[in-house]
N, C-alpha and C positions, 0 to 999 in steps of 0.2 A: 218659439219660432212661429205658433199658432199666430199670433199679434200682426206677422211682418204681414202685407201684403204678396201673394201669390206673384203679381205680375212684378213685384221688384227682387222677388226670389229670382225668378225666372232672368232679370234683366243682371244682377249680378254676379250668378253662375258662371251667366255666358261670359263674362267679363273674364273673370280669371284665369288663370292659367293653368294647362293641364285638361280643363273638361271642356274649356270654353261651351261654343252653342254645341257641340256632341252631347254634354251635357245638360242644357241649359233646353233645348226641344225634346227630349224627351222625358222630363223632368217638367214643362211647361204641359205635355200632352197628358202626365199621370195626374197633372191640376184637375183635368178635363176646361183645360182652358179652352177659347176658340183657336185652331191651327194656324188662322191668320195674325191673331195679338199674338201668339206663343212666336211667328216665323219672328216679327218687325223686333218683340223685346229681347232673342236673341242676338239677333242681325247688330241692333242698335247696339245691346252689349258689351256683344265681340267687336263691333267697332270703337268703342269709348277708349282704351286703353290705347289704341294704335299711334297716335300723334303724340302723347307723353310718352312713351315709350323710345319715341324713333327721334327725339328734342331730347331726351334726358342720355339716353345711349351712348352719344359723341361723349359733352362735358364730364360726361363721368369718370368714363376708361381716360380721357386726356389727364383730367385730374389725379385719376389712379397712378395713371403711367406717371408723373410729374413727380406724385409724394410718395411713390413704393419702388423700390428695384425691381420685388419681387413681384409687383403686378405690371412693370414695364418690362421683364423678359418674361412671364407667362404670356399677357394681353400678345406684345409682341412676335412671340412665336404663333400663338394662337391666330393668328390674323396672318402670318407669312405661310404657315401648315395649310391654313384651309382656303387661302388665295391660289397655292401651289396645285393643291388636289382638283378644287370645283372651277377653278377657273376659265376654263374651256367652255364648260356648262353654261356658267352666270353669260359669257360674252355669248354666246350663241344662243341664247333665248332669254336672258337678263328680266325684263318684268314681265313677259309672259309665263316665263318658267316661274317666277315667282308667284305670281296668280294661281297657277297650277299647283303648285307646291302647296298653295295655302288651303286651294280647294280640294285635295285629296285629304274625306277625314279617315286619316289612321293617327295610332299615336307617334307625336313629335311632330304632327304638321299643326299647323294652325297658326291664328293673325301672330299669336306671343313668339313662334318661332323664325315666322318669316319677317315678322320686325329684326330678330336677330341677324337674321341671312341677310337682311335689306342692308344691314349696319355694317355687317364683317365683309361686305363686299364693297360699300361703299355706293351702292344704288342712292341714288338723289330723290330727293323726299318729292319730289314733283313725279316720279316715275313710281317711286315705291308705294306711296300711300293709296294710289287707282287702284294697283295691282293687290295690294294687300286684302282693299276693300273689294276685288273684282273677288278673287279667292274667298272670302268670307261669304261672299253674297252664294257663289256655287257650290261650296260646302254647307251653307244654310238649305238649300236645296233637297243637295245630297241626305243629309239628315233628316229633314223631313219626309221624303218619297221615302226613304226605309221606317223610319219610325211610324209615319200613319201606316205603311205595309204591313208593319209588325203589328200595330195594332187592329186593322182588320185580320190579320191573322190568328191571333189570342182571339175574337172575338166569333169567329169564324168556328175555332178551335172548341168555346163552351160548351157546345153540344156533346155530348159523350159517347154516340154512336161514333160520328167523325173525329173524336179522338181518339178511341182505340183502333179503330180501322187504320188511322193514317200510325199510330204505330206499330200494327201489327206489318203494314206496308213496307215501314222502313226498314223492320228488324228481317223480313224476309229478303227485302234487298239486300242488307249487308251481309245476310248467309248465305246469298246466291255468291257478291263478289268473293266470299271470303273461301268456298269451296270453289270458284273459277279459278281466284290466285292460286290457290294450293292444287289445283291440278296441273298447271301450268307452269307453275313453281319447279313441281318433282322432274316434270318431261324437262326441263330447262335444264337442272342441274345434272340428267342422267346424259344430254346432248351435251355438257361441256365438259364434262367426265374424260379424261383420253382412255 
């Protein structure tokens, strides 16, 4: 893996599915690449895959649906189930909530999922692909202001005085909360006692 070039590590992480750019900027920052090539090769990335995706999606399942029973009453349910539950949702915020959707990184959001969302809803690829790409661009964001955080933070952290300090700091916090809750605790359960 030594051979690949760094900057197409980076641009193909972000591509995939599952770590997309969550993956692919923090992974671009342990390069010591520059923050700036790390944002654009994720960005660019996690964008490459959106439009095959959202083009292959339809012919697929129609095809499924056409040459399987079994993938035309799964596909089918599947699309009447989750049209039934989110539908209120999609109509009442449809590509902003998708953008949003996309830009929230936790796991199961991201561009791979909300191509899916865009597809089982039936969002028009003129509405979905902005919103997809708006989503990625604020999640690339999002990722980066934590991961450079993190890494002034580790960086911050090498000095060894200020590493033990700050955990002597925390462990005395959690035995402050933890003898708070447990005094609080006893009075609680003595007060609902009859």
């Amino acid at each position: 893996m030594s051979s690949i070039p760094k900057e197409l590590v980076v641009f193909l992480v972000s591509a995939l599915p599952l770590g997309e750019l969550r993956a692919g900027i923090p992974l671009g920052l342990g390069f010591h690449l520059s923050p700036w090539l790390v944002w654009w090769l994720a960005i660019l990335g996690n964008l490459a895959p959106i439009i095959p995706i959202l083009l292959f999606l339809e012919p697929a399942s129609k095809w499924l649906m056409s040459h399987s029973k079994f993938f035309d009453r799964t596909l089918s349910g599947l699309f009447e189930r989750t049209r039934q539950q989110h539908s209120e949702r999609i109509d009442k915020y449809g590509a902003v909530g998708l953008a949003i959707f996309v830009a929230i990184p936790s796991p199961g959001t991201g561009a791979w999922t909300g191509c899916l969302v865009a597809w089982l809803f039936g969002i028009k690829l003129r509405y979905s692909i902005p919103a997809i790409a708006a989503g990625v661009f604020g999640a690339g964001a999002l990722v980066m202001a934590v991961s450079t955080g993190a890494l002034a933070i580790f960086k911050f952290l090498e000095n060894p005085f200020i590493s033990v300090g700050l955990f002597a700091l925390v462990a005395l916090a959690v035995l402050a909360i933890m003898r708070y809750r447990g005094k609080n605790g006893e009075g609680d359960e003595e007060r609902r006692a009859p």
